[in-house]
C-alpha positions in Angstrom: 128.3 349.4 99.6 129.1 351.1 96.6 125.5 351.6 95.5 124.6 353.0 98.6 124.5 356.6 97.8 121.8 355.4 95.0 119.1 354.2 97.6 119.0 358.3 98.4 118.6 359.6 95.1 115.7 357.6 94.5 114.0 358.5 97.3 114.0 361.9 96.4 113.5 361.7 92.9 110.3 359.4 93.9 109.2 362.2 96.4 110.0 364.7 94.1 107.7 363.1 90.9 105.1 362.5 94.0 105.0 366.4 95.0 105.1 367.4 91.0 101.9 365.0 90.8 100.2 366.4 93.5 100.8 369.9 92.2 99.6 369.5 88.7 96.3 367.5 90.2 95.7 370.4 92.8 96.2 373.3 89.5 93.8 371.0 87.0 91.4 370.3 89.8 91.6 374.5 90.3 90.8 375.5 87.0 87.9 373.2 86.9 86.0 373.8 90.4 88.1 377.1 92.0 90.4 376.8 94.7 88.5 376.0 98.1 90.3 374.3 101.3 88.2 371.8 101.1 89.9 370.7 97.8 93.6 371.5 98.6 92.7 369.3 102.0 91.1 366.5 99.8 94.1 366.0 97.4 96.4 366.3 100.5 94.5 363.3 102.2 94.4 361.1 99.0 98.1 361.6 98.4 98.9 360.3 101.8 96.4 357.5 101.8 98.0 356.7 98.8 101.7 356.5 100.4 100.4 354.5 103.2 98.6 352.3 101.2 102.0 351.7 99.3 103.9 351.7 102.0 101.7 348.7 103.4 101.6 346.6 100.3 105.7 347.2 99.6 106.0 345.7 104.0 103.6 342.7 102.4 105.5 342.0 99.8 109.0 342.5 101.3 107.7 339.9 104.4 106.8 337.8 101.5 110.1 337.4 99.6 112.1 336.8 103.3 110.1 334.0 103.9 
């Protein structure tokens, strides 16, 4: 288990770059149509649609290579 401590760290680095994404989208999207709640709630749905879609194709594929 000594590569257990590493499981961790990349799940906060890959939450990390996720956040940073969502932040530069939100500012770009901002400077081109204003900052409504409507927007900020948009990007905030598509980012979690996005982690459950990946979430549900990484369950496929790990039920897949135990097989």
């Amino acid at each position: 288990m000594r590569h257990a401590p590493l499981v961790p760290t990349a799940a906060a680095l890959a939450g990390a770059t996720g956040l940073a994404s969502q932040l530069l989208w939100m500012r770009a999207f901002q400077r081109a149509v204003g900052a409504t709640p409507a927007l900020q709630a948009t990007l905030l749905a598509v980012f979690v649609v996005g982690l459950g879609l990946g979430a549900l194709a990484s369950s496929r594929a790990a039920a897949r290579s135990a097989r």
